[in-house]
N, C-alpha and C positions, 0 to 999 in steps of 0.2 A: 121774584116769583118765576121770569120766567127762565132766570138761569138754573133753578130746582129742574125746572121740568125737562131744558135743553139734557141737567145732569141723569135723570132721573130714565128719560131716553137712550142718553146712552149708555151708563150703567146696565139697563134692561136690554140693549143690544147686545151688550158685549156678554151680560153673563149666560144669554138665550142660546148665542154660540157656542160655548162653552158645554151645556147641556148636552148636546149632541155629543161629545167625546168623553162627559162625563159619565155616559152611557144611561141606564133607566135609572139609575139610585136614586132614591126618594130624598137625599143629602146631597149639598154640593159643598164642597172645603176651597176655601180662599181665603190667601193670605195679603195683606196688606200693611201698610205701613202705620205708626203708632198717630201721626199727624192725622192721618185718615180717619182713622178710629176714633181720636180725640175730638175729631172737627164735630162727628156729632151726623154724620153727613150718612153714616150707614143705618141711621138709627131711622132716619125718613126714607132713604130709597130700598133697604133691602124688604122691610114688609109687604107693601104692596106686590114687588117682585116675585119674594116667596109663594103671595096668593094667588098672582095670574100664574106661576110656573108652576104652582104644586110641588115646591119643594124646598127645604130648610138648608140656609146657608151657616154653615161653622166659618166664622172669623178667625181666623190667626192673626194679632198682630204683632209686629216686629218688625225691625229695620228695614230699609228699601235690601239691600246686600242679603238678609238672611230670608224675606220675603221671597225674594228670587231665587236662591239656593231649596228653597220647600218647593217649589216649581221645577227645578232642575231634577229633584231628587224624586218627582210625582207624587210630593206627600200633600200639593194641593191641587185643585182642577183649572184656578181660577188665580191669578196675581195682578191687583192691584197697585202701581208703586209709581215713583215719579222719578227718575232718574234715566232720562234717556239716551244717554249714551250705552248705560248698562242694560235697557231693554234690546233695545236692539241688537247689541250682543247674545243675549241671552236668544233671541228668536233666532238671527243667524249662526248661532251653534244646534240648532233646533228641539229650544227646549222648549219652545209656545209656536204659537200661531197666530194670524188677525190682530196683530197689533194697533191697538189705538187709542187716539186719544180723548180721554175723559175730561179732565181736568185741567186748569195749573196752575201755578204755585208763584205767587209775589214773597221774595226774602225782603226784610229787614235789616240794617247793621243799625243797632241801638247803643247808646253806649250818654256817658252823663253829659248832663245840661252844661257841663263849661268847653267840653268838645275838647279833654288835651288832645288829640289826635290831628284835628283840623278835617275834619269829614265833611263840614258844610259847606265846605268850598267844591269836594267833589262835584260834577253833573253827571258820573255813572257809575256803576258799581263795581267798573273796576277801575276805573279812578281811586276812589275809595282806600280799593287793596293796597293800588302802589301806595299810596300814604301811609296807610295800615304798614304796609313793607321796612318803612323808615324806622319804627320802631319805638318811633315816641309815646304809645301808649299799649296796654297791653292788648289782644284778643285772646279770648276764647272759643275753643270750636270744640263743634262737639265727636268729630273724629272718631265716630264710630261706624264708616262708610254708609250712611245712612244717604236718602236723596238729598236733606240739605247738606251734608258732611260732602257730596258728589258736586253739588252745586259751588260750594265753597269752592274745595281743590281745582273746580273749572276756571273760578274768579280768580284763585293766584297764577294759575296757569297762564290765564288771560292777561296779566298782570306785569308778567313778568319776571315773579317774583315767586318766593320759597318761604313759607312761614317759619318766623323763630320758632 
């Protein structure tokens, strides 16, 4: 409960900000990532929001990369995404302001109960990669420069390593 309301705070900070440059419109447009949308997480914070601000938020969602790119292009007021190396880019090209943070994001690597990879001997996640690296089993990413596709490419980076 009270990480909703930590979230619920700052979501309400950041998009209160936002208003001011989105000027009077009775609409505000934000784009955000499909993880977001999916979580289910905009469905509790944006109403209340709407009712203290007086004003209806349009969802875009779509990858963290095209998220950002509708922010860059002003076709939204507001971008929600999780990839911060590419935020921060995006601010110090000067396409946002007041960057911060909301959220974050725990990855996963899942893979079958016999472990051909040998993953469970990792103790971190880029551990993991190099393993992953060898080649013994296969991955999949989903390579669509999404935040987890960002987060990934950080792990091989980190790694040492270059995905087959």
């Amino acid at each position: 409960m009270t990480r909703k309301i930590v979230l619920w705070v700052a979501v309400t900070a950041l998009l209160a900000a936002m208003i001011c440059v989105a000027s009077a419109e009775t609409r505000l447009r934000m784009s955000t990532t499909t993880s977001t949308e999916d979580s289910g997480l905009l469905n509790v914070l944006l109403p209340p929001f709407e009712k203290a601000a007086g004003v209806k938020v349009d969802v875009i969602s779509v990858g963290t990369g095209k998220a950002l790119k509708l922010g860059e292009n002003c076709d939204v007021d507001v971008v929600l995404v999780h990839a911060r190396p590419l935020e921060d880019k995006f601010v110090v090209q000067g396409h946002g302001v007041d960057r911060r943070d909301v959220m974050y994001n725990d990855f996963v690597i899942v893979g079958p109960k016999d472990d051909p990879a040998g993953l469970k001997q990792a103790k971190t996640a880029v551990e993991a990669f190099k393993i992953l690296a060898q080649g013994k089993a296969p991955f999949i990413s989903r390579g669509d420069e999404s935040g987890t596709h960002q987060m990934e490419k950080g792990l091989w980076k980190k790694a040492g390593a270059t995905p087959l």
